[in-house]
MARGUFI-863939 format. One line per 2 residues: their letters; for each residue x, y, z of C-alpha. Coordinates in nm, 3 decimals. Example, Ala and Ser with C-alpha at 12.3 -4.5 7.8 and 13.67 -1.06 7.14 Angstrom:
<recs>
as) 1.230/-0.450/0.780; 1.367/-0.106/0.714
</recs>
This chain:
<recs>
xx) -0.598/0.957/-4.188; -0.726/0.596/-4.077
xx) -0.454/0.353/-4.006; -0.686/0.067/-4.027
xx) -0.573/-0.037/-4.342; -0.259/0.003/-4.275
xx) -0.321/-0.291/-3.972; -0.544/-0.503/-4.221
xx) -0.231/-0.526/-4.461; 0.010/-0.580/-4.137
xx) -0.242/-0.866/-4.064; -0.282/-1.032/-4.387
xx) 0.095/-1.013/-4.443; 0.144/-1.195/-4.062
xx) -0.126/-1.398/-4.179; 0.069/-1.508/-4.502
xx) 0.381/-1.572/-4.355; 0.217/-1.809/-4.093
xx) 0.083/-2.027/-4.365; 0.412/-2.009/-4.530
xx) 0.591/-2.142/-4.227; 0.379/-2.385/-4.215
xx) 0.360/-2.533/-4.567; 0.795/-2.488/-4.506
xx) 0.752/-2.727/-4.186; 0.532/-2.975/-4.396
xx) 0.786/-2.977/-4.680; 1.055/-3.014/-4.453
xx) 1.186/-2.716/-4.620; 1.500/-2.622/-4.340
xx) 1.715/-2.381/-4.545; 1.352/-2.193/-4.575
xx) 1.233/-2.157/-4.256; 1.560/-2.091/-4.126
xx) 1.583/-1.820/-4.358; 1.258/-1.677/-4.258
xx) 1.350/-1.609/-3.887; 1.672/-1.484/-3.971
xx) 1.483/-1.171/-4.111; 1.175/-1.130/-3.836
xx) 1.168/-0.940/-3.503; 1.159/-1.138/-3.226
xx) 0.783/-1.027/-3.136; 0.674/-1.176/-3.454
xx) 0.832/-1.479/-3.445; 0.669/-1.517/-3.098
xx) 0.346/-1.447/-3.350; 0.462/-1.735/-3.546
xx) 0.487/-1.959/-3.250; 0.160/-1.884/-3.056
xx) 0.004/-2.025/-3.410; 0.168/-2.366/-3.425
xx) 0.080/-2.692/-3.302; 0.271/-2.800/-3.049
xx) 0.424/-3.052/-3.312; 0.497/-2.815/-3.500
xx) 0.654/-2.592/-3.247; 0.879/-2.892/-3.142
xx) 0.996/-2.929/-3.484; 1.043/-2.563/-3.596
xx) 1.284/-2.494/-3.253; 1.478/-2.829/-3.371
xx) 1.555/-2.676/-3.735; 1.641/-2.315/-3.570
xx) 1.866/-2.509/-3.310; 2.137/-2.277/-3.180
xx) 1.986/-1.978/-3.436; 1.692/-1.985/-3.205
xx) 1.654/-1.566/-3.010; 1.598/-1.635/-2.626
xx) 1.444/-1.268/-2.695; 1.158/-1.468/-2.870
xx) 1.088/-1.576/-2.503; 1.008/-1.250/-2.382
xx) 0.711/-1.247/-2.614; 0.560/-1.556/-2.531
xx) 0.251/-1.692/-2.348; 0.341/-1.810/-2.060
xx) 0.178/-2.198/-2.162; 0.375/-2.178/-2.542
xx) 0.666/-1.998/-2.305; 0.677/-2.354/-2.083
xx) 0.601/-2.609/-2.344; 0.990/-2.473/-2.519
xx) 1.177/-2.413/-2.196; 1.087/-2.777/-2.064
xx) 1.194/-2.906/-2.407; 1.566/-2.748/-2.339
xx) 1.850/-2.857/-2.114; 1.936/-2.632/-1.793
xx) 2.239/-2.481/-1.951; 2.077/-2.395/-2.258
xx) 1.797/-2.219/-2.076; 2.073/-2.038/-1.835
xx) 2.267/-1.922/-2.172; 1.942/-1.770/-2.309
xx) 1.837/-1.610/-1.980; 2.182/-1.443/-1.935
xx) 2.094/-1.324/-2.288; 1.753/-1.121/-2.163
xx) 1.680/-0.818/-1.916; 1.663/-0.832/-1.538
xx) 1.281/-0.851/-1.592; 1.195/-1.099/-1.833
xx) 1.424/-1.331/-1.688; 1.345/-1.300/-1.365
xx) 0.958/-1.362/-1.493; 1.056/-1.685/-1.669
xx) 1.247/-1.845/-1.356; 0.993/-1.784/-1.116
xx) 0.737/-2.006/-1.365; 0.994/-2.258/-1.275
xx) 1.027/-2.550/-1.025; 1.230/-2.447/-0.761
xx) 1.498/-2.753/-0.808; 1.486/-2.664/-1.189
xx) 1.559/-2.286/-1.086; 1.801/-2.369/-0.863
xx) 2.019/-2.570/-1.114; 1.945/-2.305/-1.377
xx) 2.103/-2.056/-1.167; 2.410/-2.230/-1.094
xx) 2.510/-2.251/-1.499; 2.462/-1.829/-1.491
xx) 2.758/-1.611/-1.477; 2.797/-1.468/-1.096
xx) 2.741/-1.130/-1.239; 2.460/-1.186/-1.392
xx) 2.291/-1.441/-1.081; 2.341/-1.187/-0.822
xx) 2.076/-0.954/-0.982; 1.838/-1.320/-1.080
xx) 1.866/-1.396/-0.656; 1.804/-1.098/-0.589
xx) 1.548/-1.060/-0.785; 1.356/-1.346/-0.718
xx) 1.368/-1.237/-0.321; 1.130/-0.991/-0.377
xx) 0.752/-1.071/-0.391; 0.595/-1.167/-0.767
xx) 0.435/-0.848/-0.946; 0.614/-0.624/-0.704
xx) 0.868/-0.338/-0.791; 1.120/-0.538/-0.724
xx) 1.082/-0.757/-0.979; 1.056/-0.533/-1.237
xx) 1.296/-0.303/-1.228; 1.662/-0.254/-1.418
xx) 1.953/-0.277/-1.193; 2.119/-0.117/-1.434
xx) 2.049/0.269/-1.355; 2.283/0.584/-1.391
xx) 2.253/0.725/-1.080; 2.531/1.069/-1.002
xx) 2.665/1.257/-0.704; 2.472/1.602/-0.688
xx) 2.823/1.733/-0.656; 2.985/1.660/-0.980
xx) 2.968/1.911/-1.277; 2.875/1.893/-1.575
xx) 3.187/1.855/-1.702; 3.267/1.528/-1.530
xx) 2.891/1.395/-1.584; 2.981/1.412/-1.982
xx) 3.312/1.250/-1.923; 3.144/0.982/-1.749
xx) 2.863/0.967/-1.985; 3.141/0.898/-2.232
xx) 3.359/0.679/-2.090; 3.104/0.457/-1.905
xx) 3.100/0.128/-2.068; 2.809/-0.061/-1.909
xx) 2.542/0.196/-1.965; 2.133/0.051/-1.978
xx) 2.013/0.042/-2.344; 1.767/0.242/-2.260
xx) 1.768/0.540/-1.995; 1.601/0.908/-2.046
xx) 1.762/1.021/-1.752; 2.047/1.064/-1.570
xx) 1.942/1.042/-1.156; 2.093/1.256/-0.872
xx) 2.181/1.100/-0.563; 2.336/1.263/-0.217
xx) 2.587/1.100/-0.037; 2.387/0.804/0.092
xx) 2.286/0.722/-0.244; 1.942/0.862/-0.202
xx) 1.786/0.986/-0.502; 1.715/1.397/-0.476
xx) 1.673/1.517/-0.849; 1.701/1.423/-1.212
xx) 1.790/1.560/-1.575; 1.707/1.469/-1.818
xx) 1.923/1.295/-2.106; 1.844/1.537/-2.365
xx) 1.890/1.839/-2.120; 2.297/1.728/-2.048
xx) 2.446/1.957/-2.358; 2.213/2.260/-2.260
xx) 2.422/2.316/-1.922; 2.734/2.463/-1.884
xx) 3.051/2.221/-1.838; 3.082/2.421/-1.502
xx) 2.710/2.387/-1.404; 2.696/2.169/-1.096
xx) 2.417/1.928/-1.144; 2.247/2.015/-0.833
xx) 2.182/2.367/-0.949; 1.986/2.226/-1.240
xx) 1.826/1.905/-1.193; 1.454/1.887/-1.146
xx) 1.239/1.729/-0.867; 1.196/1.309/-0.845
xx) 0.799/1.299/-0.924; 0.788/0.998/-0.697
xx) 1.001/0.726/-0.611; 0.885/0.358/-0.573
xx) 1.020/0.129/-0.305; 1.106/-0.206/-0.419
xx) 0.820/-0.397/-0.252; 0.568/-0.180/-0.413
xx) 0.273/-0.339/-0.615; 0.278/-0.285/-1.049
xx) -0.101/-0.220/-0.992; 0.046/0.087/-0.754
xx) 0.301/0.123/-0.975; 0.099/0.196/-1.307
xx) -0.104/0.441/-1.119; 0.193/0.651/-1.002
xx) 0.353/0.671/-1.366; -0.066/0.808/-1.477
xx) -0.108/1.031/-1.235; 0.259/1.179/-1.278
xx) 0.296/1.085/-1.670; 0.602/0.973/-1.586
xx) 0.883/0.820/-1.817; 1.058/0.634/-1.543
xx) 1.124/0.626/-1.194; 1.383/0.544/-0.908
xx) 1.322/0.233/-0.703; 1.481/0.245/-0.317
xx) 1.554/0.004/-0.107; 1.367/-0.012/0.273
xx) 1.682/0.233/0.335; 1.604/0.512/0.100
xx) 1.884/0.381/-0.143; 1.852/0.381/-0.502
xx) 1.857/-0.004/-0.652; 1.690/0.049/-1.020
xx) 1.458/0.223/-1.231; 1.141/0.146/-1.415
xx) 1.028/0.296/-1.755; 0.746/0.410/-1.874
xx) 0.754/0.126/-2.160; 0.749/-0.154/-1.944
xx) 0.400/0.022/-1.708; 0.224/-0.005/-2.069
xx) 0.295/-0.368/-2.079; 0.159/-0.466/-1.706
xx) -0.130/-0.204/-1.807; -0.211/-0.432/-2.098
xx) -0.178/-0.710/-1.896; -0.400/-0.603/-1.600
xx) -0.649/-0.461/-1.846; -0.674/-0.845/-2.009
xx) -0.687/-1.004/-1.663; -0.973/-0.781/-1.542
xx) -1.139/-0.861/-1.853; -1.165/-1.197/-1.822
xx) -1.238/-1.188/-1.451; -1.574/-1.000/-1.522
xx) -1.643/-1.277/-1.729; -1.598/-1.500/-1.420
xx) -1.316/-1.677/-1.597; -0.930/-1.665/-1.459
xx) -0.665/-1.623/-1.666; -0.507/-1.957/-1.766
xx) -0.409/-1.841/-2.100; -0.545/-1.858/-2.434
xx) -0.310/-2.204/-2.507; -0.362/-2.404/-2.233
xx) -0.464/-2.749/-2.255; -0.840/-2.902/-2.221
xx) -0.774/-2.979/-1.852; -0.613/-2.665/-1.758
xx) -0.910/-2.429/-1.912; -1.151/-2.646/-1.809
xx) -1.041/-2.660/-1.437; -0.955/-2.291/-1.422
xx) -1.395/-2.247/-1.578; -1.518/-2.496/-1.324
xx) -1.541/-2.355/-1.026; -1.720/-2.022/-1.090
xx) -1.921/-2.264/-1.324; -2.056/-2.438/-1.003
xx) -2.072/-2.102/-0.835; -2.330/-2.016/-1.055
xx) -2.519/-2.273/-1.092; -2.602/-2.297/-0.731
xx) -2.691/-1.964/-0.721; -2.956/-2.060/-0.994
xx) -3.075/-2.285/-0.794; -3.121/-2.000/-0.549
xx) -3.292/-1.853/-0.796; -3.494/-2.081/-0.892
xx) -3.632/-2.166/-0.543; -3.763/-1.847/-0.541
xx) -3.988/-1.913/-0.835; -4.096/-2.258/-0.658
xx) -4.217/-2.076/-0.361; -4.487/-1.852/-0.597
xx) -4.611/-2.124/-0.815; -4.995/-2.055/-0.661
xx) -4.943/-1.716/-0.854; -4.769/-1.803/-1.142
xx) -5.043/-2.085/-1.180; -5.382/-1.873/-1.137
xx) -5.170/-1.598/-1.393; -4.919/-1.756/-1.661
xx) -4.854/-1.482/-1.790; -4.625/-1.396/-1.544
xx) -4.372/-1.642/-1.667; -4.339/-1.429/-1.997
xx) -4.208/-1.169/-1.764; -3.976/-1.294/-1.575
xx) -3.713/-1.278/-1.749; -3.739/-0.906/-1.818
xx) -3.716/-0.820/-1.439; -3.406/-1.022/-1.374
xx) -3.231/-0.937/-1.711; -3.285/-0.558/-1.635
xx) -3.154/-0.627/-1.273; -2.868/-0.792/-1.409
xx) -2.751/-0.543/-1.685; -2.784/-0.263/-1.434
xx) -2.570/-0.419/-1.218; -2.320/-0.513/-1.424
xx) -2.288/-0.111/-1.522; -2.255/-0.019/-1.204
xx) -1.998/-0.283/-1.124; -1.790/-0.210/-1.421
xx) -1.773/0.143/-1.287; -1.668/0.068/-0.954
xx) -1.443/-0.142/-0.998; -1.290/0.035/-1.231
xx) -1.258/0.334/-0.971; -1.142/0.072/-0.724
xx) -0.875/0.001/-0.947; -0.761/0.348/-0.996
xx) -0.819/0.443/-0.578; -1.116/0.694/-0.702
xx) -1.334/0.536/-0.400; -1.231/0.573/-0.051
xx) -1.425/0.670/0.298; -1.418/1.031/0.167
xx) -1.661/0.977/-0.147; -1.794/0.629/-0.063
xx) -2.142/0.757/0.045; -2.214/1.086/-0.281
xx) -2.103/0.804/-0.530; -2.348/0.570/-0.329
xx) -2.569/0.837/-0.331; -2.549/0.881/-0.719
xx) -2.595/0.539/-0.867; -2.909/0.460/-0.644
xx) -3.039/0.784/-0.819; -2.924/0.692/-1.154
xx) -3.127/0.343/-1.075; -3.419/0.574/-0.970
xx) -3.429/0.749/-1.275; -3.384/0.413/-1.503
xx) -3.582/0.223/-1.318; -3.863/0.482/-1.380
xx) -3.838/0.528/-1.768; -3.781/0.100/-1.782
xx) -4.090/0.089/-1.560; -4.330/0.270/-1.755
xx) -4.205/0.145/-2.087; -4.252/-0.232/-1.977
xx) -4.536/-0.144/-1.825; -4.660/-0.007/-2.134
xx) -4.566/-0.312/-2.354; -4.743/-0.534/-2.117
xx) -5.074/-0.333/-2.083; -5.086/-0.330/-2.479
xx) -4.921/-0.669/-2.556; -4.931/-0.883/-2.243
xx) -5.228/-0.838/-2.003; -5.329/-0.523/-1.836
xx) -5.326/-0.689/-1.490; -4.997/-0.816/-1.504
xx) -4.861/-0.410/-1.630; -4.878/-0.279/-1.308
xx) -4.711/-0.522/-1.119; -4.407/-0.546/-1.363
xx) -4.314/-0.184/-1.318; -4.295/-0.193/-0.963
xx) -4.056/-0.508/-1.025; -3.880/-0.326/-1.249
xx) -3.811/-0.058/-1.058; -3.726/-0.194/-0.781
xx) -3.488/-0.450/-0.899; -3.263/-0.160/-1.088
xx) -3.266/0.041/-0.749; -3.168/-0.279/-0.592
xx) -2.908/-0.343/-0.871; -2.780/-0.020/-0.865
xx) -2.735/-0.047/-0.482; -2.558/-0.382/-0.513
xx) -2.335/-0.338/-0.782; -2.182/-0.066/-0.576
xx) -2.150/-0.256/-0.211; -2.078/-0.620/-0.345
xx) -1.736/-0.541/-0.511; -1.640/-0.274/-0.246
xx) -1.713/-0.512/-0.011; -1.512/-0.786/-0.218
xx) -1.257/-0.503/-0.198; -1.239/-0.465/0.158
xx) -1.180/-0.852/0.186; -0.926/-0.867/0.026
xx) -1.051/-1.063/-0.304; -1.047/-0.978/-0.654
xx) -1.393/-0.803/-0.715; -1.375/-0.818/-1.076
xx) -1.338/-1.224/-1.064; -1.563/-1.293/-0.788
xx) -1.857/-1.017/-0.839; -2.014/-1.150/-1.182
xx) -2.212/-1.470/-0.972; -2.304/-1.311/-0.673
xx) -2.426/-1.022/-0.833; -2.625/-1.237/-1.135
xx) -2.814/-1.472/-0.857; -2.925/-1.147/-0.613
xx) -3.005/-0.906/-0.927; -3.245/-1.246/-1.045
xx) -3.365/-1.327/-0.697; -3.462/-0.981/-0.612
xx) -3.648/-0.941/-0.935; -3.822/-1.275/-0.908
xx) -3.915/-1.195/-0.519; -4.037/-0.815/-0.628
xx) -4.245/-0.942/-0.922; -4.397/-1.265/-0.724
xx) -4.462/-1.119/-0.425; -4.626/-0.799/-0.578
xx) -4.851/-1.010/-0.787; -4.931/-1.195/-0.492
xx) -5.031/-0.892/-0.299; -5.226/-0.739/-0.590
xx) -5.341/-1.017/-0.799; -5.504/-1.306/-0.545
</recs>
């Protein structure tokens, strides 16, 4: 059965309650709104938020006051996110962060200034700070500062027995663990059960004799992007995270990979676009600076472009209708190469391209190009015999085809390339590709009519 209306009626009801809050923050309705959040997860108040003004925002986080759920904050765009902690005073922020996990706190002090985060720190339980410092040590997006410190981690020695007892006893376990790790006597993770398979055992079963494998273990200076693709290719629920000795120092679960693969997924997005990710609510300035410089990028490379045209205009002159075409060479060009880049960097993403492959999958998409190029080509050159002018037929399929071989070559090298230099091909390919996809059609199309034509 659909669940699509299920998510229209989830919608319409957010949707409602929105426009309630609102009309409650005209009226200056307190008791109301107050009421309201009482009664809403934390996600959906973040909902709420993301859909005020900032006026409004100000004056709906003065009403809540002290009712106000730091775990609101963990839901937040980072520019709503920044606009509310600015608005409170250090010790209120340090109550609310001692309030969240290792992770989203961590992620909210280092969008902080460093005098700010300093101060912030200092009004934080020592318990609690010695996890934040440590934390924040490790480099941003890393495994490090992801992880839970708060991990249950066993000798390989004890029985099952005494893993129970502890299980019961223990009264700082994580709110969430699936299972229970096995470490040796250096603290070095060698096995796991899992949580569900503790009452199957025996109470004499030693839990060496029955734990399984580690899938993979993550050191703590290991990338998310690394990260995500460990927990795919292992389908993995969690993992350990070591120190540089081999020591176990946390665990990652499955639940929070699905959030960085959201995020990474929206990020790449928008950098195929050509636009980096300020955020949906920044201001004017912000979003504008963040759009101008692959902006001006691109509009040099039309100029590029467009020189290209000025250096034919003896052709394009004796034959006008050569303008009308054009645009069909370079908007084939382009769309090819945007497939092809899609593609690979998709595979770049997920390490499907190395030095082993790199020259059958180069091998493949210039065939792919010859075989689209070839259909494109005689279908163009078909519409222009019939519709355009029977000189200008020929000369378009050869353009044609050439510019989607060319494309398909391109899209392939340019973001491998990017790759290898340590840039972000899915941010930086979109112009380059777009001004050599139009130059080489322009170029093939000119300079064949040239050839054929005067």
């Amino acid at each position: 059965m659909s669940k699509l209306p299920i998510e229209i009626h989830r919608y319409e009801t957010a949707q409602r309650r929105i426009a309630f809050i609102i009309s409650s923050l005209n009226s200056n309705s307190v008791i109301t709104t107050r009421n309201i959040f009482k009664h809403i997860h934390a996600s959906e108040a973040a909902i709420v938020l993301h859909f005020l003004s900032p006026s409004q925002r100000e004056k709906l986080i003065n009403i809540l006051g002290s009712d106000f759920d730091p775990y609101i904050l963990a839901f937040l765009d980072d520019e709503v996110r920044e606009e509310i902690v600015d608005s409170w005073a250090n010790d209120q922020l340090g109550k609310a962060l001692s309030s969240l996990n290792e992770h989203d706190a961590l992620e909210i002090l280092s969008e902080l200034h460093p005098e700010q985060r300093k101060a912030i720190l200092k009004s934080i339980s020592p318990e609690i700070r010695i996890f934040l410092e440590e934390g924040l040590s490790y480099p941003e997006k890393s495994a490090g500062r992801l992880m839970c410190y708060q991990v249950v981690a066993l000798p390989q020695y004890w029985t099952m027995e005494k893993a129970k007892s502890f299980l019961a006893k223990a009264k700082h376990l994580p709110e969430e663990f699936y299972s229970i790790f096995i470490v040796d006597n250096f603290n070095k993770p060698v096995g796991f059960i899992k949580l569900q398979d503790v009452y199957r055992y025996a109470k004499s079963t030693v839990l060496s004799s029955c734990m399984e494998d580690v899938l993979f273990e993550a050191s703590t200076d290991t990338d998310q992007e690394e990260l995500a693709l460990l927990f795919k290719q292992y389908s993995a629920i969690n993992a350990p995270i070591v120190n540089k000795n081999g020591r176990i120092v946390g665990v990652i679960n499955a639940n929070l990979i699905v959030n960085i693969i959201f995020k990474e997924s929206a990020e790449d997005l928008l950098h195929m676009a050509g636009v980096e990710d300020t955020g949906f609510h920044a201001n004017i300035i912000e979003t504008a600076r963040a759009r101008f410089k692959w902006l001006f990028v691109s509009s040099c490379t039309a100029m590029l472009s467009s020189s290209v045209i000025g250096m034919f205009q003896g052709v394009i002159s004796t034959h006008h209708q050569l303008s009308i075409v054009l645009p069909m060479t370079a908007a084939m060009g382009g769309n090819s190469g945007m497939q092809v880049v899609a593609v690979i960097i998709r595979a770049l993403s997920n390490r499907q391209i190395s030095t082993i492959n790199v020259w059958r999958v180069l091998r493949k998409e210039v065939l792919v190009g010859l075989h689209n190029g070839f259909i494109f080509a005689i279908l163009f050159g078909l519409i222009s015999y019939f519709f355009i002018s029977k000189q200008i037929a020929f000369v378009l399929s050869i353009a044609i085809m050439l510019n989607i071989v060319w494309s398909s070559l391109i899209g392939m090298v340019l973001p491998m390339m990017l790759d290898k230099m340590g840039l972000d091909p899915a941010l930086s390919t979109a112009s380059f590709l777009t001004a050599m996809t139009d130059m080489m059609g322009y170029t093939a199309l000119l300079l064949t009519a040239s050839y054929f034509l005067l």
